[in-house]
C-alpha positions, 0 to 999 in steps of 0.5 A: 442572648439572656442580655439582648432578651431583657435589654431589647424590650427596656429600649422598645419601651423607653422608645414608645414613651418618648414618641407618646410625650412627643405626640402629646406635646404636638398635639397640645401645640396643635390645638393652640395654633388651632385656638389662635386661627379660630380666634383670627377668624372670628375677627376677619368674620366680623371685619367682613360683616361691618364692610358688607354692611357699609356696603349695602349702605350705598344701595339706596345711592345706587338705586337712585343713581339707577333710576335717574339714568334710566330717567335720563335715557328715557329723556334722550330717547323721545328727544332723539325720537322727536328729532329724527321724526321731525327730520324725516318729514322735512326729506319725505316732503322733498321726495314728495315734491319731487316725485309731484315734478316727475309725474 
């Protein structure tokens, strides 16, 4: 019993100094993986700034393109106006007529 009282607490201690070096040495692992995707980050941030301001370089393009449709729209919408108003006249012209006959 004498052994087992001075021998248990010998391995608790031998036990508690390997788990401490194995957690440091865990954590020290941890903050370099962590330095390193920092790192990756940083670059995936900056790659996102440059497409982003690629990309808003083509607003100016769109805002023309934008525009020029609606133009256009606009265009096609008074010719198609001018179209049907003059092909409503030329049928209200004949009900006119033939309205005249029946009367």
């Amino acid at each position: 019993m004498d052994v087992l009282n001075a021998v248990l607490p010998v391995l608790l201690y031998i036990f508690g100094i390997i788990l401490l070096i194995v957690l440091i040495i865990l954590g020290i692992r941890m903050i370099q993986i962590l330095d390193k995707a920092d790192k990756m980050l940083d670059d995936a941030n900056e790659i996102l700034e440059n497409v982003s301001e690629k990309v808003n370089s083509f607003n100016g393009f769109f805002d023309i393109l934008d525009k020029t449709g609606y133009g256009i729209s606009v265009i096609g919408d008074k010719v198609i106006g001018l179209f049907s108003g003059i092909v409503s006249k030329i049928f209200n012209k004949n009900k006119k007529d033939e309205e005249d006959l029946y009367e």
